[in-house]
C-alpha positions as CSV (number, residue, x, y, z in Angstrom):
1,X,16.7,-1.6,11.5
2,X,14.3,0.3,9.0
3,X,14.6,-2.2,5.8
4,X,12.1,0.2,4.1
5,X,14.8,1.6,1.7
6,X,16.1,-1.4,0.7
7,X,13.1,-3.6,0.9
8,X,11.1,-3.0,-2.3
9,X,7.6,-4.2,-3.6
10,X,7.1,-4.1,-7.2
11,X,4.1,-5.4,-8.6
12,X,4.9,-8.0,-11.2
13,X,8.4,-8.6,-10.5
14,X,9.0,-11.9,-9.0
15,X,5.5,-12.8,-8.4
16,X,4.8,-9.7,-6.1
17,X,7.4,-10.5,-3.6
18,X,9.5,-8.1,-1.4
19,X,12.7,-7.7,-3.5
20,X,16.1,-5.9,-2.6
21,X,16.6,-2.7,-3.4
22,X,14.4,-3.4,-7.1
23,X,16.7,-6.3,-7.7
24,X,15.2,-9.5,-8.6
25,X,16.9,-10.9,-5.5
26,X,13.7,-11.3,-3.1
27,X,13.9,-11.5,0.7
28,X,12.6,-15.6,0.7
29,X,16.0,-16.1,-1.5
30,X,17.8,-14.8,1.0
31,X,15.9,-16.5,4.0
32,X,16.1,-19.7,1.7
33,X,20.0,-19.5,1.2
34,X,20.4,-18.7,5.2
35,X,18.0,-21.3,6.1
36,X,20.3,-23.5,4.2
37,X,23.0,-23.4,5.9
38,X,24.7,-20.2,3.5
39,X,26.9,-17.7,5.8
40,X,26.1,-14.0,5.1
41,X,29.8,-14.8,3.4
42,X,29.1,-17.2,1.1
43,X,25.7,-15.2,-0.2
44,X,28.1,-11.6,-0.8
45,X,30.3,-13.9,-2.6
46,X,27.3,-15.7,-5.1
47,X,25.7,-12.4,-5.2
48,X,28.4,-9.8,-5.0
49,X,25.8,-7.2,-5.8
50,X,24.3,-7.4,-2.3
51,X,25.6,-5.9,1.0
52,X,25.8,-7.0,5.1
53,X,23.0,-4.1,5.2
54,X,20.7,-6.0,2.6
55,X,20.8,-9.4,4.7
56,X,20.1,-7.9,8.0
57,X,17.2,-5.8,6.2
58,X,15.9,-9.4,5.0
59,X,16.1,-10.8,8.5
60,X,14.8,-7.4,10.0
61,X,11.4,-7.9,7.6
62,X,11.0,-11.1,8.7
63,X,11.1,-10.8,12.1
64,X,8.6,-8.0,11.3
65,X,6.1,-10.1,9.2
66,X,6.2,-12.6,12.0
67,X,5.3,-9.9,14.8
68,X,2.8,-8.8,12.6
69,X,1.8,-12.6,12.1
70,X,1.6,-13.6,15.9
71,X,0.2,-10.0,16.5
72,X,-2.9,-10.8,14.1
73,X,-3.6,-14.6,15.7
């Protein structure tokens, strides 16, 4: 999935982390809420503002930051 239209960086919003789509949602919420035990049904219904597309892009840039991560070890 290419998360690079809805995965935003903003410096100064939210301490410099990737946000969705300029929200102030950032993609650790999301993990966090997931991580949690949260359904991808129970987060659209907290944050009714968000979409299936903005969840997957969260786990999408993840999984990319941790390529990236193993990649660089």
């Amino acid at each position: 999935m290419d998360y690079q239209d809805i995965i935003t960086l903003e410096p100064g919003k939210r301490g410099d982390k990737p946000c969705i789509r300029h929200l102030r949602i950032t993609v650790y919420d999301v993990l966090s809420y997931l991580a949690a035990g949260m359904s991808q049904e129970e987060i659209l219904q907290d944050f009714p503002y968000l979409t299936p597309e903005d969840i997957r892009a969260c786990l999408s840039y993840a999984a990319d930051r941790e390529q990236h991560t193993l990649t660089a070890a």
